[in-house]
MIGULUM-169962 format. One record per atom (N, C-alpha, C): x, y, z; atom name. Coordinates in nm, 2 decimals, decimal comma. Layout:
! MIGULUM-169962
       c1       c2       c3   atome
        X        Y        Z      CA
...
***
This chain:
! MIGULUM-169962
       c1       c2       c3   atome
     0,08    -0,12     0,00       N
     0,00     0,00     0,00      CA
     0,09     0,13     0,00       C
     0,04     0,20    -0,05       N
     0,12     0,34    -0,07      CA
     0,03     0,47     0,04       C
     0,16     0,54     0,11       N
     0,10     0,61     0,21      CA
     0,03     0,72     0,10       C
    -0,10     0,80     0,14       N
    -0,21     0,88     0,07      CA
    -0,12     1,00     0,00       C
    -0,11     1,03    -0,04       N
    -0,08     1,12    -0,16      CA
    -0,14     1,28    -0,20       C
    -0,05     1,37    -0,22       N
    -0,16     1,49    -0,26      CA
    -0,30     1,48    -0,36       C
    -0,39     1,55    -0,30       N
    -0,54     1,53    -0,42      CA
    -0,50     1,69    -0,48       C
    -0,64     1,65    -0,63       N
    -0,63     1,78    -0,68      CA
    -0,71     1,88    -0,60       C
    -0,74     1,85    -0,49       N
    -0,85     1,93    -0,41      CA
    -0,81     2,02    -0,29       C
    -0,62     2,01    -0,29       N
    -0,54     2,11    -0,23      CA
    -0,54     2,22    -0,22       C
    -0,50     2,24    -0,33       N
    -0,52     2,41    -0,39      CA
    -0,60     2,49    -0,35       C
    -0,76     2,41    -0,36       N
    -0,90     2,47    -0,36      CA
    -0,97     2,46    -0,17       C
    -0,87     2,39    -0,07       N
    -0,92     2,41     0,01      CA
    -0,95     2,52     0,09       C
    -0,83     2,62     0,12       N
    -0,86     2,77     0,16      CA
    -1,02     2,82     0,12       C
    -1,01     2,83     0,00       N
    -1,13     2,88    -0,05      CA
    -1,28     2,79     0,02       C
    -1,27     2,64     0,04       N
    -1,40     2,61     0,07      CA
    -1,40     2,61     0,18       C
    -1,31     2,63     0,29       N
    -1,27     2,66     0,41      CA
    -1,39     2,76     0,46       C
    -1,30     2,86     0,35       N
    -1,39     3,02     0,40      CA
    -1,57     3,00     0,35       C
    -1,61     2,91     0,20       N
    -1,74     2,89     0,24      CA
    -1,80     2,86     0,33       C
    -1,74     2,73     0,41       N
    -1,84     2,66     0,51      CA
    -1,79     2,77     0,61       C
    -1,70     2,90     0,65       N
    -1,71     2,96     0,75      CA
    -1,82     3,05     0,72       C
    -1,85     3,12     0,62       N
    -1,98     3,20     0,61      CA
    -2,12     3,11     0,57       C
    -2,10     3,03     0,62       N
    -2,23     2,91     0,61      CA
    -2,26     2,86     0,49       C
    -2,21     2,85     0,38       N
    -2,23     2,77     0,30      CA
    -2,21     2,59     0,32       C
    -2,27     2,55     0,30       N
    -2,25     2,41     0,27      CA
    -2,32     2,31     0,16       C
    -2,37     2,41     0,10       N
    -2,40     2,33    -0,02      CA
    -2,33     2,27    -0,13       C
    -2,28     2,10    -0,13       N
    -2,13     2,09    -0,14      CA
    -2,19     2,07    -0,34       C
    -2,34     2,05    -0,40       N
    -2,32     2,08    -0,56      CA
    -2,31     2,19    -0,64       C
    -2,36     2,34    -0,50       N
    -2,33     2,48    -0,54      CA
    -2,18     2,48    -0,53       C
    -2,12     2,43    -0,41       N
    -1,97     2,47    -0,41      CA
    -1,88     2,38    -0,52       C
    -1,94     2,27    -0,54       N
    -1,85     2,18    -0,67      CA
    -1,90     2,27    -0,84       C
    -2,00     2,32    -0,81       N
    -2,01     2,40    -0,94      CA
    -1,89     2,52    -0,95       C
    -1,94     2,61    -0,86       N
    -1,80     2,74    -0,88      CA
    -1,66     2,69    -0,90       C
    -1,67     2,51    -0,80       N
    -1,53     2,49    -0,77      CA
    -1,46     2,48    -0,98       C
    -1,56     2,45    -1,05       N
    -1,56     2,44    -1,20      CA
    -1,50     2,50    -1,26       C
    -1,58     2,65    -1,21       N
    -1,52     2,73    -1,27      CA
    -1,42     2,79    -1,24       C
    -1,38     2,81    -1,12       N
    -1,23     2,83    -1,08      CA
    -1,11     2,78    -1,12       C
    -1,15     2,67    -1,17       N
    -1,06     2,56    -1,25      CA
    -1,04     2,43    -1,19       C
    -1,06     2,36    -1,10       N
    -1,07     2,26    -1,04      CA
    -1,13     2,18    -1,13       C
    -0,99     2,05    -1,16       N
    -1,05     1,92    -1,22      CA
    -1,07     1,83    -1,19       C
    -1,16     1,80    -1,07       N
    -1,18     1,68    -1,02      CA
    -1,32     1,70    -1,06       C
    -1,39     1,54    -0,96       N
    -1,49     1,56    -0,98      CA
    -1,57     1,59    -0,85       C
    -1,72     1,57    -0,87       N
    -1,81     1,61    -0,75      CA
    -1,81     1,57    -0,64       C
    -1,76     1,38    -0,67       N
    -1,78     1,31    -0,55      CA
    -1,65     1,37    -0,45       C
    -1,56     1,40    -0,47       N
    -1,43     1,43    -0,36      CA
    -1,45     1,57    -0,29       C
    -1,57     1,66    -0,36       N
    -1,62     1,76    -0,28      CA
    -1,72     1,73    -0,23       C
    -1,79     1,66    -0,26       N
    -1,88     1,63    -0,14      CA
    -1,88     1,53    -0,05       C
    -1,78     1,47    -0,06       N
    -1,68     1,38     0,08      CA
    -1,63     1,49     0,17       C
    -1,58     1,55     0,08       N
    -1,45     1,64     0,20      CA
    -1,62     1,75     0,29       C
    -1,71     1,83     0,23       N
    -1,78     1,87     0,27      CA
    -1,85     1,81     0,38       C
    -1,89     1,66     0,34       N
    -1,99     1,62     0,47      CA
    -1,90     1,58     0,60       C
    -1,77     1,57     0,59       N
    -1,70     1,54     0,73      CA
    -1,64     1,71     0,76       C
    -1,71     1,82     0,67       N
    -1,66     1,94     0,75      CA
    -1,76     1,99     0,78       C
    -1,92     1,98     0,73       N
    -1,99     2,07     0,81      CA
    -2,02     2,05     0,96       C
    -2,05     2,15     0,99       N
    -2,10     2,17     1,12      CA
    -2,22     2,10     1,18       C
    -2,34     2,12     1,08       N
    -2,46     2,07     1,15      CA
    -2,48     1,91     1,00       C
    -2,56     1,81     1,04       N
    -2,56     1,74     0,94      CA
    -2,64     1,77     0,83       C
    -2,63     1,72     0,75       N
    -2,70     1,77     0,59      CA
    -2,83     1,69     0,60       C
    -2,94     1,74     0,52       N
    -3,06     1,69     0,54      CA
    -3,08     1,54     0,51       C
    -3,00     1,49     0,37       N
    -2,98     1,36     0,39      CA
    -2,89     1,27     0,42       C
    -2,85     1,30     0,58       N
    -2,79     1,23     0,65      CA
    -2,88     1,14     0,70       C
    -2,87     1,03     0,74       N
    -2,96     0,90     0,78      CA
    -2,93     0,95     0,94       C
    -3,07     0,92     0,98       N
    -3,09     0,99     1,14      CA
    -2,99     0,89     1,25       C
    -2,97     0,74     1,23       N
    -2,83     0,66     1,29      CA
    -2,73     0,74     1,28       C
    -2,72     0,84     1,21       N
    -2,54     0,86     1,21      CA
    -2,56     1,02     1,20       C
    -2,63     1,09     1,27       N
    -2,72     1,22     1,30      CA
    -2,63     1,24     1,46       C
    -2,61     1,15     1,53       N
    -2,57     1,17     1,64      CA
    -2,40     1,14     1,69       C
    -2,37     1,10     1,57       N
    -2,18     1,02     1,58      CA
    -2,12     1,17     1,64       C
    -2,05     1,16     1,73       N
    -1,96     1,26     1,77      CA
    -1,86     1,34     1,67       C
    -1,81     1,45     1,71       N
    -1,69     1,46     1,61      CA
    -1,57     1,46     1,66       C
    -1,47     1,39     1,54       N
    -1,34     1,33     1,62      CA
    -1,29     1,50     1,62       C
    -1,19     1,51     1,76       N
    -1,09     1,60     1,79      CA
    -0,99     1,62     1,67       C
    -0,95     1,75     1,57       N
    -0,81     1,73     1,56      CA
    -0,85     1,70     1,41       C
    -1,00     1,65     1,33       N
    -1,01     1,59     1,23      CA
    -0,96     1,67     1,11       C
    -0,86     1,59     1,00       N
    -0,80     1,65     0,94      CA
    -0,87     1,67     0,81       C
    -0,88     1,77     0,72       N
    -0,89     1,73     0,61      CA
    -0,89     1,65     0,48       C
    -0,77     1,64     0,50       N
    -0,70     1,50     0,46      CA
    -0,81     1,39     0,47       C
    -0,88     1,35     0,58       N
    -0,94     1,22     0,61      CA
    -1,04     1,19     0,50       C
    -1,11     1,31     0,43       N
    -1,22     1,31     0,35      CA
    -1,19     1,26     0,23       C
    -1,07     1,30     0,20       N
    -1,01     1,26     0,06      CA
    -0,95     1,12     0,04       C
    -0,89     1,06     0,15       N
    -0,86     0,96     0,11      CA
    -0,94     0,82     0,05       C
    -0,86     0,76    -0,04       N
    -0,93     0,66    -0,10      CA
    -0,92     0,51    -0,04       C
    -1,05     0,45    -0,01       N
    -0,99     0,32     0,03      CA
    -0,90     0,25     0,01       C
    -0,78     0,21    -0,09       N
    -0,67     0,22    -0,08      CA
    -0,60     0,22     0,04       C
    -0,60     0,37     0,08       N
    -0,54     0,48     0,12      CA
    -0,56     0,46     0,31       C
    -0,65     0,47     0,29       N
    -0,76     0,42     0,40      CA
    -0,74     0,30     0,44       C
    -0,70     0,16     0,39       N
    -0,62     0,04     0,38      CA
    -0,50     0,07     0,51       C
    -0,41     0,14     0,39       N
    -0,28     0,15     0,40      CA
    -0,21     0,18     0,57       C
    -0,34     0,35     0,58       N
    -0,35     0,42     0,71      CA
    -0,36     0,27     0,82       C
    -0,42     0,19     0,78       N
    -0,50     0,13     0,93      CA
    -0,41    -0,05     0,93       C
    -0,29    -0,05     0,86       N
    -0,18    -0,11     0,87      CA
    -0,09    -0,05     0,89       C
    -0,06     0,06     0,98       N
     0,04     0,08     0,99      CA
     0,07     0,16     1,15       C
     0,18     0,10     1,25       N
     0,19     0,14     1,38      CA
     0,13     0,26     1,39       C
     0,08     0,30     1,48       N
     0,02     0,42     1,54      CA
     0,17     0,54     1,57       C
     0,28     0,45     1,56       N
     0,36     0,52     1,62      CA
     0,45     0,59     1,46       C
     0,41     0,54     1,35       N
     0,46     0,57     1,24      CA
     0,36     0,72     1,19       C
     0,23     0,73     1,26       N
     0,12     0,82     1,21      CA
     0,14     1,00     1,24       C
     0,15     1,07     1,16       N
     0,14     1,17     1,18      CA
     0,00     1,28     1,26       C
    -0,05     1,33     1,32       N
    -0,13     1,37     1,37      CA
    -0,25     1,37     1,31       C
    -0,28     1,40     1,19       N
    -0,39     1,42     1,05      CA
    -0,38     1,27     1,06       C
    -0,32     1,15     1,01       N
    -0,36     1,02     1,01      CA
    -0,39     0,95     1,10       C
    -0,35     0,99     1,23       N
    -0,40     0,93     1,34      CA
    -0,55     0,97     1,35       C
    -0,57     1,12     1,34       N
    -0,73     1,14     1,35      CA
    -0,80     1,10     1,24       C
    -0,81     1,06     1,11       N
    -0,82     0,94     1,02      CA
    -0,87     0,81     1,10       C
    -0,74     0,79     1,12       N
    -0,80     0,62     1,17      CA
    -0,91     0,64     1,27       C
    -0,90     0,76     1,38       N
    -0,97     0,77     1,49      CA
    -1,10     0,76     1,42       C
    -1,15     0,84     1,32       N
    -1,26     0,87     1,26      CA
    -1,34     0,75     1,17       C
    -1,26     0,67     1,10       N
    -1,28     0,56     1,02      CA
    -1,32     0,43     1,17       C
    -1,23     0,43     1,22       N
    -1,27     0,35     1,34      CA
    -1,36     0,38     1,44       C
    -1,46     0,42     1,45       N
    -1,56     0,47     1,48      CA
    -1,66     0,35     1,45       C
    -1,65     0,32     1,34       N
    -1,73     0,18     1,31      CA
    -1,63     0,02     1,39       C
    -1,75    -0,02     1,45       N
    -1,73    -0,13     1,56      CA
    -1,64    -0,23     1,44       C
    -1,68    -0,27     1,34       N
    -1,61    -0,37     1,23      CA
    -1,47    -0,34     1,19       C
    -1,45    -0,19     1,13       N
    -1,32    -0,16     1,10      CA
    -1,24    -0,13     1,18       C
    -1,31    -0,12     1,37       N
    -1,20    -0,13     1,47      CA
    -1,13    -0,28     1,46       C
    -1,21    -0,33     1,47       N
    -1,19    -0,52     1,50      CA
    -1,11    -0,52     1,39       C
    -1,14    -0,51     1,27       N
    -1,06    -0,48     1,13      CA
    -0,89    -0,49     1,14       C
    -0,88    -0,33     1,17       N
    -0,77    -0,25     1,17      CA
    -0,65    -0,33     1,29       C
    -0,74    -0,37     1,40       N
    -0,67    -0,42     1,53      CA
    -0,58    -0,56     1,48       C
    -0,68    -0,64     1,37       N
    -0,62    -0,79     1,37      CA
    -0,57    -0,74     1,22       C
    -0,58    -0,69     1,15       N
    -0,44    -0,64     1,03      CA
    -0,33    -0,60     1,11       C
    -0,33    -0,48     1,17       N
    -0,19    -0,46     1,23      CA
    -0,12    -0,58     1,30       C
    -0,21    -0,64     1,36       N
    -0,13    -0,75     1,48      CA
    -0,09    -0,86     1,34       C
    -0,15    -0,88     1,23       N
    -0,10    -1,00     1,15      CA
     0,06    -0,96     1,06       C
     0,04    -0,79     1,02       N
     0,09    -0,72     0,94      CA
     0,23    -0,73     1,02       C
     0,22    -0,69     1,16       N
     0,35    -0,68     1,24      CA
     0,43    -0,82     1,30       C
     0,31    -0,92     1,25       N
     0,38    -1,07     1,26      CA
     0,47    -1,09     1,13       C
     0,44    -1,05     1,03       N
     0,46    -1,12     0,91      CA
     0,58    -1,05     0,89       C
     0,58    -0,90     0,97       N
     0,73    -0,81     0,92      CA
     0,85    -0,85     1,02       C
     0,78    -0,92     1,11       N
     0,88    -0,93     1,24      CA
     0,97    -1,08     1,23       C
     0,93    -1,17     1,09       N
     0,97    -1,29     1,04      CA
     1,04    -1,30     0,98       C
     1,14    -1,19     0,92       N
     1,26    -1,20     0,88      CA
     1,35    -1,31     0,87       C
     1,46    -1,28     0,83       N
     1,56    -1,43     0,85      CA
     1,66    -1,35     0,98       C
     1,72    -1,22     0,97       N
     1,73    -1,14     1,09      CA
     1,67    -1,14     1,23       C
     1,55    -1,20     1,19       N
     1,48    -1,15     1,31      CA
     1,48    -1,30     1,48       C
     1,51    -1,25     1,59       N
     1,56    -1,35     1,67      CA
     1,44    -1,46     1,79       C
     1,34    -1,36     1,76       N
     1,26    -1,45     1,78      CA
     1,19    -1,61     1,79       C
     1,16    -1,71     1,88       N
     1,21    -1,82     1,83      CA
     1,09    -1,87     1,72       C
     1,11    -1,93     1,66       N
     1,01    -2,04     1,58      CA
     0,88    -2,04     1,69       C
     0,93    -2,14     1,76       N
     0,75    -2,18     1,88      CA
     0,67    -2,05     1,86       C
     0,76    -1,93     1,93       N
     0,66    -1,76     1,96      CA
     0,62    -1,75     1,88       C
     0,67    -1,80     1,73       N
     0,59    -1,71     1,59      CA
     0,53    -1,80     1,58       C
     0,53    -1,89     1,56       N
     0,39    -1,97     1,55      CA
     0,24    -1,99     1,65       C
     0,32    -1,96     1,79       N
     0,22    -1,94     1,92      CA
     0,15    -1,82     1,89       C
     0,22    -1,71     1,82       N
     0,16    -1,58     1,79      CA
     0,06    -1,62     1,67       C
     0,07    -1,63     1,56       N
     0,00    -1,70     1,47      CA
    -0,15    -1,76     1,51       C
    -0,14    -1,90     1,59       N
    -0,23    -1,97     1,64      CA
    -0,34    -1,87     1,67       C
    -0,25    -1,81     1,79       N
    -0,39    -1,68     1,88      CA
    -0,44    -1,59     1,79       C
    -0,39    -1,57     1,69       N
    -0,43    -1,45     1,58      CA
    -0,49    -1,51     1,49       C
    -0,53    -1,61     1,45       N
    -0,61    -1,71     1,39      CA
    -0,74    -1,76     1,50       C
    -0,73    -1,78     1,58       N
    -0,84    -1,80     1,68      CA
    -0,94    -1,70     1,70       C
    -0,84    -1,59     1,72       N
    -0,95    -1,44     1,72      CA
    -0,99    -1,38     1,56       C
    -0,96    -1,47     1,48       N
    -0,96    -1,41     1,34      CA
    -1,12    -1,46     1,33       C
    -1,12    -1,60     1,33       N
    -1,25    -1,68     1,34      CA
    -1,31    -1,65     1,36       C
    -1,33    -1,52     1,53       N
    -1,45    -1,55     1,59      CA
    -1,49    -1,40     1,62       C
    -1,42    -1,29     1,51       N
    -1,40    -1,19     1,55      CA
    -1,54    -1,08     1,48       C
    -1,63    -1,14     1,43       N
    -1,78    -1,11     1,35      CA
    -1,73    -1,04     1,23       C
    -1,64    -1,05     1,19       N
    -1,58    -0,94     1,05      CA
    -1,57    -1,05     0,92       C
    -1,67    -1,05     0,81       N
    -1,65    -1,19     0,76      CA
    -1,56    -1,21     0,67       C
    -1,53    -1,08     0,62       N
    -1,38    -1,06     0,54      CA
    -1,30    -1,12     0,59       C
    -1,26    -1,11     0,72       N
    -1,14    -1,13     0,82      CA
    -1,16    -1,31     0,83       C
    -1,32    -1,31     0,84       N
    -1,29    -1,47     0,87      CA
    -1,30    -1,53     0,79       C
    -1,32    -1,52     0,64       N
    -1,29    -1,56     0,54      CA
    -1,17    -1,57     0,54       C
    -1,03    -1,49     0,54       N
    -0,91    -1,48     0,52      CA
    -0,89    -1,57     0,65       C
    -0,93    -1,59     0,75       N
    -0,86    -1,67     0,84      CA
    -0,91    -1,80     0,82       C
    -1,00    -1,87     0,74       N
    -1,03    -1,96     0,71      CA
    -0,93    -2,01     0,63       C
    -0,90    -1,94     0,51       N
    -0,82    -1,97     0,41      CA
    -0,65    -2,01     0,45       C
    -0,60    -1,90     0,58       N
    -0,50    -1,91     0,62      CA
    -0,46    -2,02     0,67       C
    -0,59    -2,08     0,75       N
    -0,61    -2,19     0,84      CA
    -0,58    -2,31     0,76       C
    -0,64    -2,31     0,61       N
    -0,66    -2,44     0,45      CA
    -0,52    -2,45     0,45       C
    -0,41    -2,39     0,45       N
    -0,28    -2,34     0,40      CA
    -0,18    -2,32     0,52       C
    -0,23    -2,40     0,62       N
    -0,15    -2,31     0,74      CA
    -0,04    -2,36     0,76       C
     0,04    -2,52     0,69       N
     0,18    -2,55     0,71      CA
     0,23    -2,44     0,58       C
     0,18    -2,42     0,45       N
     0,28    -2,30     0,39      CA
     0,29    -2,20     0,50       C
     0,20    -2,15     0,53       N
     0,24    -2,01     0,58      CA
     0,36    -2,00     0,76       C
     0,32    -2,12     0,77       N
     0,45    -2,15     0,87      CA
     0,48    -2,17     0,82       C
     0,57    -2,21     0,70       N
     0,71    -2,21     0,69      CA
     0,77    -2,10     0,64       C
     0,67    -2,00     0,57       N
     0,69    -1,88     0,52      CA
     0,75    -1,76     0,66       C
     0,67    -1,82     0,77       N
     0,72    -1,70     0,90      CA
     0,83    -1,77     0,95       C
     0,89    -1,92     0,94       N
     0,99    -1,95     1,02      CA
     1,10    -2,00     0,88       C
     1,08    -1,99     0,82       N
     1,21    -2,03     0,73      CA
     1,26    -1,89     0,61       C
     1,42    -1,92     0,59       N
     1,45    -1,84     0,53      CA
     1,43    -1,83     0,36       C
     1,37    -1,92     0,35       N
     1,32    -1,93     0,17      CA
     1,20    -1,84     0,12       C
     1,24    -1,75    -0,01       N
     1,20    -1,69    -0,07      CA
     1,18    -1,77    -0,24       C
     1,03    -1,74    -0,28       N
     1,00    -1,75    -0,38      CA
     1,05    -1,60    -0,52       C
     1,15    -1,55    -0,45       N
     1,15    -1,40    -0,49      CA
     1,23    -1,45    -0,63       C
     1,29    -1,53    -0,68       N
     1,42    -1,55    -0,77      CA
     1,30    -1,65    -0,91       C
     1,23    -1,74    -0,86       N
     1,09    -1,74    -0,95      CA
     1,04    -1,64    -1,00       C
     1,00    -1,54    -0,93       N
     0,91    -1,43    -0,95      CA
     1,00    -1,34    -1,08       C
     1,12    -1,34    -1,01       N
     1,20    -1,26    -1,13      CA
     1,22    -1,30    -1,21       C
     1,19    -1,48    -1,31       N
     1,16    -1,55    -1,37      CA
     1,06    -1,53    -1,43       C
     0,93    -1,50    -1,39       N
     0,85    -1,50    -1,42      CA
     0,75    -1,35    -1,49       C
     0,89    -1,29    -1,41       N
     0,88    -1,11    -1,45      CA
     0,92    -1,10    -1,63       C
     1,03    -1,20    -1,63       N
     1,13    -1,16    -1,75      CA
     1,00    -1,26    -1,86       C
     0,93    -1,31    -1,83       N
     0,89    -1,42    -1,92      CA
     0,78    -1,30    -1,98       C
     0,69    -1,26    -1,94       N
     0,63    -1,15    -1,89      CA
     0,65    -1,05    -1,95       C
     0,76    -0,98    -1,95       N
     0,81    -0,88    -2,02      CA
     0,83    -0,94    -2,16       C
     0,91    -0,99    -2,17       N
     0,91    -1,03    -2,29      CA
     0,76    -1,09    -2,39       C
     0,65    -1,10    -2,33       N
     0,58    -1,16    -2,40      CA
     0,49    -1,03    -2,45       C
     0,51    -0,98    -2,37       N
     0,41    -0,80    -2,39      CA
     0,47    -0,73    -2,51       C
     0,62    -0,75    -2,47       N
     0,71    -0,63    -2,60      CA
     0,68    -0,73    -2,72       C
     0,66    -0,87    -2,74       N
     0,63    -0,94    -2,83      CA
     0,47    -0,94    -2,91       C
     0,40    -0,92    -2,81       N
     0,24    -0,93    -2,90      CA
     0,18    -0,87    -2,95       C
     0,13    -0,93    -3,06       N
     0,09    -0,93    -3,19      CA
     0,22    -0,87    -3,29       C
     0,32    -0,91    -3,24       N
     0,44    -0,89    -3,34      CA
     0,48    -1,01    -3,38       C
     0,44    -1,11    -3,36       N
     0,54    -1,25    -3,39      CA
     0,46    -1,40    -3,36       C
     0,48    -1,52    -3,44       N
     0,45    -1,64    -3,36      CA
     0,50    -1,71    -3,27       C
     0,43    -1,78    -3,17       N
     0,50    -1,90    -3,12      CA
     0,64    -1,92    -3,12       C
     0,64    -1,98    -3,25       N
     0,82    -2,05    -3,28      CA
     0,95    -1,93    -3,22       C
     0,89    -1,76    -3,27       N
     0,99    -1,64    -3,28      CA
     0,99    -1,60    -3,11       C
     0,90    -1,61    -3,06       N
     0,86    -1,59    -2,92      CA
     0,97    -1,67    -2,81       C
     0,93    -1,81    -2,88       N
     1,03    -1,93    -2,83      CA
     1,16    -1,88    -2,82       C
     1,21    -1,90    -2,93       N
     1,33    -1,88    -2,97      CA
     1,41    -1,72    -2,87       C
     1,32    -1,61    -2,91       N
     1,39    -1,51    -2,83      CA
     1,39    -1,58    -2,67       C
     1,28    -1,63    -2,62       N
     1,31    -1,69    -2,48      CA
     1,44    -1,74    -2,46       C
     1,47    -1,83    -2,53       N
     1,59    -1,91    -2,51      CA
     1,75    -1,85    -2,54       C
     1,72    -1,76    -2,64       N
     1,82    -1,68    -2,65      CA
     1,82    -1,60    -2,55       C
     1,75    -1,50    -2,49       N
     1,77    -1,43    -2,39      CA
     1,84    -1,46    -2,26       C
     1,80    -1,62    -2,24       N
     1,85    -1,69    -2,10      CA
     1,99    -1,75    -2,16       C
     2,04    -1,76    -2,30       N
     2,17    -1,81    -2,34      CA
     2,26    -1,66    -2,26       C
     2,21    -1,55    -2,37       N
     2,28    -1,41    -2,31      CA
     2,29    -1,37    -2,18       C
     2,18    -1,39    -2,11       N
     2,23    -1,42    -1,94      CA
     2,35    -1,48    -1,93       C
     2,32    -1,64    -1,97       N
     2,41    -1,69    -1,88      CA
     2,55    -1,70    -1,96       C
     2,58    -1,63    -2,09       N
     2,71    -1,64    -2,10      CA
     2,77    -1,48    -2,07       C
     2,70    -1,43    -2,11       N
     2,76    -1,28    -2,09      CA
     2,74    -1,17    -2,00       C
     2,63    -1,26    -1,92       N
     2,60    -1,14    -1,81      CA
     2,49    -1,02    -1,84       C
     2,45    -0,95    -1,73       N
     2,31    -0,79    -1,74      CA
     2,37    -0,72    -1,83       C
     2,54    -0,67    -1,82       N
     2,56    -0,56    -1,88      CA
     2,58    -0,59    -2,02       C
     2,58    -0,71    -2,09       N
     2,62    -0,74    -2,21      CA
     2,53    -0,66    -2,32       C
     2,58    -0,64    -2,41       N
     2,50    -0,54    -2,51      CA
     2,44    -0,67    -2,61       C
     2,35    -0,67    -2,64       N
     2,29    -0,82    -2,78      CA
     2,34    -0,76    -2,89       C
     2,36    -0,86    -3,00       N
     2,42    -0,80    -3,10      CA
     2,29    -0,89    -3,19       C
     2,30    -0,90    -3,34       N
     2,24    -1,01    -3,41      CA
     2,23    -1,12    -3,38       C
     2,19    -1,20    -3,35       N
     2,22    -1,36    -3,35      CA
     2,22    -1,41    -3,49       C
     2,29    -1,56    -3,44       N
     2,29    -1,65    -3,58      CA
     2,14    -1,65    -3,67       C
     2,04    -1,62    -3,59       N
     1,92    -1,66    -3,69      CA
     1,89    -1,53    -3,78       C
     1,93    -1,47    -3,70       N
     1,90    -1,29    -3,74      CA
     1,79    -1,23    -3,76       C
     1,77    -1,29    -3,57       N
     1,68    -1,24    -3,48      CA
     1,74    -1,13    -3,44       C
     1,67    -0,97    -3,41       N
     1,72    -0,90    -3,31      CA
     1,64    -0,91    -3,19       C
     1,76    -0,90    -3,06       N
     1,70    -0,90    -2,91      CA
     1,62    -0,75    -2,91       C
     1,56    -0,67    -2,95       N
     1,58    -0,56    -2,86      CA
     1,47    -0,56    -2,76       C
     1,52    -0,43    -2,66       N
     1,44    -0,37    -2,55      CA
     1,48    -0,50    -2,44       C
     1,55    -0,62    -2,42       N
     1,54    -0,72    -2,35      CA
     1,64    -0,63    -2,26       C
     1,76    -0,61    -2,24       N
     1,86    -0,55    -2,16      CA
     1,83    -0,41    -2,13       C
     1,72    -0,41    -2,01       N
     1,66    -0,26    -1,96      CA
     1,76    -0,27    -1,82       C
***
């Protein structure tokens, strides 16, 4: 996940600032001017950021959520971000959060589900980073840790969560061995990057047979000449190009 990012809705905050301080909150009158001012987004990101800034609730607000308190401290920022974003925030230590993302999570967790949520992501997220080959903790603890974070995953009413802990549970000798051993699938993957690459810069340029062939040439030029080698023609007078990025 990537931490939240500038919106195009920066620029134009001062200005909506000052509407909702002279009582405006009509967030399709304020997304109209915002138009003409030059703001290229669209409607929905002003009237996100609007309904977590007015003051009093808007007429169709659902009378359940007429009474939610308002969090201390709430940042602007919170309105804009994208689930994604919103993801990212609620994996990641409290102690990593800047003030604006902390009152974020405060605000998003307000709902009983994405507390329970956010609580058993972090605790799996900080198991999974803490499993290094570096890391000195023993085997038994990471897996005693595991167990109990699986037990409360089950029974924790979130069915997302217990769907994923069900699945974890189908799979659970891979993924021990994934938290206690030093083996990486990472040198496949880069296998399977190059196959990949090469099949994209190839299509609808060539058949099967020419496809083949560059494959096999490519892994020749690896392994006799190495990354930095330059391709020249080969014997069939095929050219490699774009393979040596």
């Amino acid at each position: 996940m990537r931490a939240p990012g500038p919106s195009r809705l920066d620029a134009f905050i001062p200005w909506l600032e000052e509407q909702l301080i002279s009582g405006r909150e009509n967030a399709s009158a304020l997304y109209r001017e915002l138009r003409e001012r030059g703001y290229p987004g669209g409607s929905r990101q002003v009237h996100k950021w609007v309904q977590t800034q007015r003051v009093t609730p808007a007429k169709t607000t659902p009378p359940c959520r007429r009474d939610l308190p308002p969090v201390p401290g709430q940042a602007a920022a919170s309105s804009r971000a994208s689930p994604r974003q919103l993801a990212w925030l609620l994996l990641q230590p409290a102690a990593k959060l800047d003030a604006a993302q902390k009152a974020t999570v405060a605000q998003i967790e307000q709902d009983r589900e994405v507390r329970i949520a956010g609580g058993l992501a972090r605790r799996f997220t900080a198991l999974v980073r803490a499993s290094g080959v570096a890391h000195r903790r023993s085997v038994v603890s990471r897996l005693a840790t595991l167990r109990r974070w699986l037990d409360r995953a089950k029974t924790c009413g979130v069915p997302a969560l217990q769907t994923f802990a069900t699945g974890v549970q189908q799979d659970l000798a891979s993924i021990e061995a994934a938290l206690t051993t030093s083996w990486s699938n990472g040198q496949t993957e880069g296998h399977v990057n190059k196959l990949k690459l090469l099949k994209r810069q190839m299509y609808g340029r060539a058949r099967f047979d020419l496809l083949r062939r560059r494959l096999l040439l490519a892994s020749s030029f690896h392994t006799k000449c190495g990354r930095t080698s330059k391709p020249t023609q080969d014997q069939t007078g095929v050219l490699l190009p774009f393979f040596f990025l």
